[in-house]
C-alpha positions as CSV (number, residue, x, y, z in Angstrom):
1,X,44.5,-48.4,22.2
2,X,46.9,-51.1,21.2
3,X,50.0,-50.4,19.7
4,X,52.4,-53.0,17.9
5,X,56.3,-52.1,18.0
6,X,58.2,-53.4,15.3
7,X,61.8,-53.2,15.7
8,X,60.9,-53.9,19.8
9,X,64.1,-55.3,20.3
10,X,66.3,-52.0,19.2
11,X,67.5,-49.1,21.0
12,X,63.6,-47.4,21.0
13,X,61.9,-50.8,22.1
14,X,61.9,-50.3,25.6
15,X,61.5,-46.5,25.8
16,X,58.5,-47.3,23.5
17,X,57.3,-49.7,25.8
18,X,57.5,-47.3,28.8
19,X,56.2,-44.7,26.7
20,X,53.0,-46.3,25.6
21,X,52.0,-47.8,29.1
22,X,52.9,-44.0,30.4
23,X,50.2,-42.9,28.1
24,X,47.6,-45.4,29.2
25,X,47.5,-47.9,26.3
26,X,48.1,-51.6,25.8
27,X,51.5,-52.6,24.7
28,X,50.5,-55.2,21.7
29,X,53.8,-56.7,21.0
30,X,56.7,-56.5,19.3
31,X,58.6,-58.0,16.1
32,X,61.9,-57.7,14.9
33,X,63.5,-59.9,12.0
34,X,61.8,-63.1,10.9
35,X,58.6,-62.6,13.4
36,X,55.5,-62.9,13.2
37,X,54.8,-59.8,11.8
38,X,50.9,-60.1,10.4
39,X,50.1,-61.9,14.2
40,X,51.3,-58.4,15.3
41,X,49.3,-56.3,13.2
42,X,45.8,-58.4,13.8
43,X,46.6,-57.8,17.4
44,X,47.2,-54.0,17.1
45,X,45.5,-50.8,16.6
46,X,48.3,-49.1,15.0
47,X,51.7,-49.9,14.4
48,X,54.9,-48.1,15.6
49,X,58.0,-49.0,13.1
50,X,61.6,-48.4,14.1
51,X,63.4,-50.9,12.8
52,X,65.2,-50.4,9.3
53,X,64.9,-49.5,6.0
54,X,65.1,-53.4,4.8
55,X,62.2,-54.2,6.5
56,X,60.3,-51.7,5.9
57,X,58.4,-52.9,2.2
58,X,57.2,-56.0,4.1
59,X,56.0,-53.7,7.0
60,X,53.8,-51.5,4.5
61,X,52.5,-54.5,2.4
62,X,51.2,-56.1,5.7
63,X,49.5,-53.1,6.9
64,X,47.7,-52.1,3.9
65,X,46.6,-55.9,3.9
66,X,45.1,-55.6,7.1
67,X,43.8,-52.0,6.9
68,X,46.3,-50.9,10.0
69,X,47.5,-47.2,10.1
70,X,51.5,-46.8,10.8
71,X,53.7,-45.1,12.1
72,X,57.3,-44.8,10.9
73,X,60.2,-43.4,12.7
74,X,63.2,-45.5,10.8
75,X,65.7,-43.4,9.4
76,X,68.3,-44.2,6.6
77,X,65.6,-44.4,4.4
78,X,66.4,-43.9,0.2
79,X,64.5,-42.2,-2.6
80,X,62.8,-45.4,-3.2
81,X,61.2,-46.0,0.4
82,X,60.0,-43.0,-0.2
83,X,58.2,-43.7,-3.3
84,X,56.9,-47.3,-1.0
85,X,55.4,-45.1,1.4
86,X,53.3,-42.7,-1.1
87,X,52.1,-45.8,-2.8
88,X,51.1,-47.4,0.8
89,X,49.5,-44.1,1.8
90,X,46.9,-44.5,-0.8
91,X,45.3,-47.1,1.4
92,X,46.1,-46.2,4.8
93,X,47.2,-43.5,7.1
94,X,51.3,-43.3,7.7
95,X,53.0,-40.4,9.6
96,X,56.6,-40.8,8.8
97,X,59.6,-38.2,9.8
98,X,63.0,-38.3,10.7
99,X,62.4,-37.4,13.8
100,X,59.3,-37.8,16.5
101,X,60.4,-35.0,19.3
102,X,58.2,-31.7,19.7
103,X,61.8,-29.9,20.6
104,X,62.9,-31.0,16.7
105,X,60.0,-30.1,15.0
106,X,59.6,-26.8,16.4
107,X,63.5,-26.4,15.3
108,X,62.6,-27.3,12.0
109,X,59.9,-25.2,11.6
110,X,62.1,-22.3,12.9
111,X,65.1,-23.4,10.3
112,X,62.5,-23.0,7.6
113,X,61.4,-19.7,8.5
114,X,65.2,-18.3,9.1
115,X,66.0,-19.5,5.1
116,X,62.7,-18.2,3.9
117,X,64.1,-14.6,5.1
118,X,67.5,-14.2,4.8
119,X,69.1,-14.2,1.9
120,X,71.6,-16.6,-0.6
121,X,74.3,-15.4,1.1
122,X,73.4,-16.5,4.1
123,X,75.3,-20.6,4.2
124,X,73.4,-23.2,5.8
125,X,75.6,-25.9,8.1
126,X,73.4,-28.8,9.6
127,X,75.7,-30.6,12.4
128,X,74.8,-33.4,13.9
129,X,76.3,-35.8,16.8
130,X,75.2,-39.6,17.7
131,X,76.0,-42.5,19.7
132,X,78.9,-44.4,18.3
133,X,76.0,-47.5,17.4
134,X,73.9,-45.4,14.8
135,X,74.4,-46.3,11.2
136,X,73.0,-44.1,8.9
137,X,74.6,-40.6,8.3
138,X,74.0,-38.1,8.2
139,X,70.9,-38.9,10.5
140,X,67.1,-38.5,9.8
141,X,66.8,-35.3,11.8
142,X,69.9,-33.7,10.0
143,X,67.5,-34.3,6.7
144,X,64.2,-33.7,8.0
145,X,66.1,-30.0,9.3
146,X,68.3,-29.9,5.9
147,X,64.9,-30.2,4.0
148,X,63.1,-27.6,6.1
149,X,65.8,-25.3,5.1
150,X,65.3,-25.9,1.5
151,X,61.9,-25.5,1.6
152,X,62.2,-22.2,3.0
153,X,65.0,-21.4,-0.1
154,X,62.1,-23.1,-2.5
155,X,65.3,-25.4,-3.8
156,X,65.6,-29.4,-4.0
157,X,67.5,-30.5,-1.2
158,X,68.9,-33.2,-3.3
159,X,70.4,-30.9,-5.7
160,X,71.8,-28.5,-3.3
161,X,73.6,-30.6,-0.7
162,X,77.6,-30.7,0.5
163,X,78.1,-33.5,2.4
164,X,81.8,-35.7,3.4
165,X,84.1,-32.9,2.4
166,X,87.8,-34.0,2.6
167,X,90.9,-33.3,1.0
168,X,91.3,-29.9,-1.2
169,X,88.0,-28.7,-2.7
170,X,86.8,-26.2,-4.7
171,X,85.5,-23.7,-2.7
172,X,81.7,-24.0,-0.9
173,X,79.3,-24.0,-3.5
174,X,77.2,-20.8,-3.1
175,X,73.9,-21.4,-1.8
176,X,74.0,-25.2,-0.8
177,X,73.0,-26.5,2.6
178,X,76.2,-28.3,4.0
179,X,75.9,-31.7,6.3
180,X,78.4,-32.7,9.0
181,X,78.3,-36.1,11.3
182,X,79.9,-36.8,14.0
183,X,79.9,-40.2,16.3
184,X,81.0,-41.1,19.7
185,X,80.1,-41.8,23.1
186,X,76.3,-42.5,23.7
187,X,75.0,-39.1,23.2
188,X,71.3,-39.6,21.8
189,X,70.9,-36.8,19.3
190,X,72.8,-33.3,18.9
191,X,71.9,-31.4,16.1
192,X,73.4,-27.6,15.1
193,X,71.9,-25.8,12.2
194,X,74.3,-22.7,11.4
195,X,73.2,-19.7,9.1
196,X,76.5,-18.0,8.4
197,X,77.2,-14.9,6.3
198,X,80.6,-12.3,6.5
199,X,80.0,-10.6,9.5
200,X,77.5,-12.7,11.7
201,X,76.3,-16.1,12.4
202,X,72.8,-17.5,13.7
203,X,72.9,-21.0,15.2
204,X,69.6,-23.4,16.5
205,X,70.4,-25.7,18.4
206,X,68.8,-29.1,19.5
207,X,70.0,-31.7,22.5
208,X,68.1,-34.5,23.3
209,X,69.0,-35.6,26.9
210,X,67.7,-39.0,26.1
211,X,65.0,-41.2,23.9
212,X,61.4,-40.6,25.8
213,X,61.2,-37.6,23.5
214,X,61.1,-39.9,20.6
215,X,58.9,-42.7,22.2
216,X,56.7,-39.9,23.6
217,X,56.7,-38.2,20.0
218,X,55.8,-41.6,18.3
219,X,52.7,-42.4,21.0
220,X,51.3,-38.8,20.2
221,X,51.7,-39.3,16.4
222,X,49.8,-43.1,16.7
223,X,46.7,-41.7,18.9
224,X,46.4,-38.9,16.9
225,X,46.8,-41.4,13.1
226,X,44.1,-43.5,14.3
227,X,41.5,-41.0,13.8
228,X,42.9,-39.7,10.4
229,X,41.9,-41.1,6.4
230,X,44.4,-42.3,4.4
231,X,47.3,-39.9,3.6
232,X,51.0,-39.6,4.3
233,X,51.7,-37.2,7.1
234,X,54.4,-35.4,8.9
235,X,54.8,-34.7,12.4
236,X,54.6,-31.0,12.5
237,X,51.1,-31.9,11.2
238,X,50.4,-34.2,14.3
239,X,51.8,-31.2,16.4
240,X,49.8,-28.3,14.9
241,X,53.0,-26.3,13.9
């Protein structure tokens, strides 16, 4: 299979690379701003995207052109990518997540369960810890874990979200899921979610020790988006969680 990386020249290029010729498949190229991003996609299969969200329009408009399944790993993304990607999925297959490890997913999938059975008065933290480079907080994985936990409460994560607290506050807002970032150092991806209540406290934990668990993650996800219709899907979906 041949697989086109666009965003080749940022921090998942190279794992990607490795990742893709460790899995036995041909390496198709890469583009990142101002290439030639429609020479990429004749010459690929699929299409692995982790560049960023300003690119990403142009990413989905060439794809559908050409017929090309993607998949998309950038974070940072707004409401509005969002609503880009469901009109895009129309046409072709797109796995997108926040997060492409089978460590993550599995976390998620347990964070959902733990808020689907204990109660309101159980509060949810998400903590998470990146490299002193990444941009977007809190991170994709943070999100993609925050929204498993409101799926399990059957609440809008957009509505019932803390996030930046500083200063004096009123007090925690009774059943909101609360989001913490930290940055430093070169640490790839730390992420803590916290169910607290009076007496106790649960806590799930996530470390990734470096990027192949992404780059592995997002090789899985393209051979197994190749042989799906057209549809949006998730990664716990390419897993079989």
């Amino acid at each position: 299979m041949k697989i086109g990386i666009i965003g080749s020249q940022g921090r998942m290029g190279q794992a990607l690379v490795d990742a893709i010729a460790a899995n036995g498949h041909t390496h198709a190229g890469g583009v990142d701003k101002d290439g030639d991003l429609a020479g990429l996609i004749s010459a690929s299969d699929v299409l692995v995207d982790f560049s960023s969200p300003g690119g990403l329009e142009a990413s989905l408009d060439a794809c559908v052109a050409a017929g090309k399944p993607i998949v998309i790993g950038t974070t940072g993304l707004e409401e509005r990518h969002h609503f880009l990607i469901d009109d895009a999925a129309r046409d072709i297959p797109i796995v997108q997540t926040g997060n492409m490890s089978l460590g993550v997913n599995m976390l998620a999938a347990l964070v959902e369960q733990a808020a689907r059975q204990l109660g309101a008065d159980w509060d949810i933290e998400i903590l998470e810890m990146h490299h002193r480079h990444k941009v977007d907080a809190p991170s994709g994985t943070a999100l993609l874990l925050g929204e498993a936990a409101a799926k399990g409460r059957a609440v809008n994560l957009k509505d019932h979200s803390e996030r930046g607290r500083d200063g004096i506050m009123a007090p925690r807002t009774p059943g909101h899921i609360g989001f913490a970032s930290l940055r430093g150092g070169s640490v790839a991806g730390d992420h803590n979610v916290i169910f607290a209540s009076d007496n106790e406290r649960i806590e799930l934990i996530h470390r990734a020790e470096n990027r192949t668990i992404f780059a592995s993650g997002a090789v899985k996800a393209a051979e197994w988006l190749v042989q799906q219709k057209a549809g949006r899907y998730n990664m716990q979906e390419v897993l079989g969680l």
